[in-house]
C-alpha positions in Angstrom: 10.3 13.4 -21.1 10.5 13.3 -24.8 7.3 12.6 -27.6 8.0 10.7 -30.5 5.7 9.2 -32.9 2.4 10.4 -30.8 4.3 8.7 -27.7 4.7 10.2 -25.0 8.1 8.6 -22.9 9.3 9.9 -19.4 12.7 8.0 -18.4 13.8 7.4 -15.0 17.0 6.0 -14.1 17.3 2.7 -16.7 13.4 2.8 -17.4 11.1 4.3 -19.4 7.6 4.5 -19.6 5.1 4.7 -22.6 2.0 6.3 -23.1 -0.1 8.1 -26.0 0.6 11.6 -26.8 -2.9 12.4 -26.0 -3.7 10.7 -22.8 -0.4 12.7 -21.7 -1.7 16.1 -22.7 -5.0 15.0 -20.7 -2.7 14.5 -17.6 -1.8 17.9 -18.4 -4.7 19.5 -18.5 -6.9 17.6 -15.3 -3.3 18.1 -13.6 -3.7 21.6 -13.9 -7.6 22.3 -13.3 -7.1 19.6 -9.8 -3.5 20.7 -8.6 -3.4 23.1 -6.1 0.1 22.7 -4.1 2.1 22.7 -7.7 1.6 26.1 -10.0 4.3 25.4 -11.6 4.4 22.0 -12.5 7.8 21.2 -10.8 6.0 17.7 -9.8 4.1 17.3 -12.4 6.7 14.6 -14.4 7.4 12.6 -11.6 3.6 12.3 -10.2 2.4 11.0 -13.9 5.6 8.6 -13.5 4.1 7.2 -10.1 0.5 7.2 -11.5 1.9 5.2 -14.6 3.9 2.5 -12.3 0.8 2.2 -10.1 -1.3 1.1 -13.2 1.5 -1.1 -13.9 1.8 -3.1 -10.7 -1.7 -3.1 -10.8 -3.0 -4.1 -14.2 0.8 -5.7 -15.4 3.0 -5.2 -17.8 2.1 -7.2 -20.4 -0.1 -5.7 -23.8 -2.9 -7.9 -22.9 -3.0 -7.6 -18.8 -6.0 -6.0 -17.2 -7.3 -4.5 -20.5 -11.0 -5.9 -18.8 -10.3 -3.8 -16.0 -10.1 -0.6 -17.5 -13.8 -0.6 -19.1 -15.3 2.7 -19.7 -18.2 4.3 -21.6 -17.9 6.0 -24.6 -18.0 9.8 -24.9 -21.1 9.9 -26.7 -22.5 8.2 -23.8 -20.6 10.4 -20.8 -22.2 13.2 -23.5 -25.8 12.4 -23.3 -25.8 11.4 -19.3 -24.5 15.4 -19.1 -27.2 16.6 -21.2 -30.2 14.7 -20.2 -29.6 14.0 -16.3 -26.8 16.4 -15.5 -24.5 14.0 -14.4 -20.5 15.7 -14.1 -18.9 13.1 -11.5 -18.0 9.3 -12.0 -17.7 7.5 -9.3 -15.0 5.0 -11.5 -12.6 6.1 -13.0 -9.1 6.6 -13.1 -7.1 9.5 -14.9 -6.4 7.7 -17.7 -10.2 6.9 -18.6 -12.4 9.6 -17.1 -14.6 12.2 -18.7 -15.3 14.4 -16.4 -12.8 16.0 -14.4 -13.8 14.9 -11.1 -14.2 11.4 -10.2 -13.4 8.4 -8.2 -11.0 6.3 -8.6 -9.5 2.8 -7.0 -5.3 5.2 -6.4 -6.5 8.6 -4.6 -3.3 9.1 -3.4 -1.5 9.1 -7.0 -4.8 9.9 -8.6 -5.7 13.3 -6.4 -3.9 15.9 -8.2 -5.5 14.5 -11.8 -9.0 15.1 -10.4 -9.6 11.7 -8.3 -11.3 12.4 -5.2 
């Protein structure tokens, strides 16, 4: 793994993966708050890789494949639903996306230990 530019790249083999500084420090941080059998982090590089390559088959691997699928509100919104109606859980999400730290998403198998459930 190696951050360059605000890009986070982890390199397996002959490929690499891309993905914004920040959405990998939030990986970070819900990996820690949902991970229970890894203290350490001794997974945690190569469970971000699968979640990545899930997306991937998933969405594609173009720039402009399933951008439509990954809709989400905008904090202010997630900010006010908390406030006003106590809402803390979405029930669609994926790690990449959510607010909250708990959530649903479509890959709970890849998704579980960043908070899908």
């Amino acid at each position: 793994r190696s951050i360059e530019n605000e890009v986070a790249q982890l390199k397996y083999k002959d490929e690499t993966l891309k993905m914004n500084q920040e959405h990998f420090w939030k990986m970070e941080q819900l990996y820690g708050l949902s991970c229970r059998d890894d203290p350490r982090f001794d997974n945690f590089l190569a469970r971000v890789w699968c979640l990545l390559k899930r997306y991937q088959a998933f969405f594609g691997r173009g720039p402009n494949e399933g951008k439509s699928s990954q809709g989400a509100l905008p904090p202010p919104v997630m900010e006010c639903l908390h406030r006003v109606f106590g809402v803390s859980f979405e029930c669609f999400a994926s790690p990449l996306n959510c607010y909250f730290k708990q959530y649903c998403s479509a890959f709970p198998d890849t998704d579980g230990y960043f908070g899908s459930r």
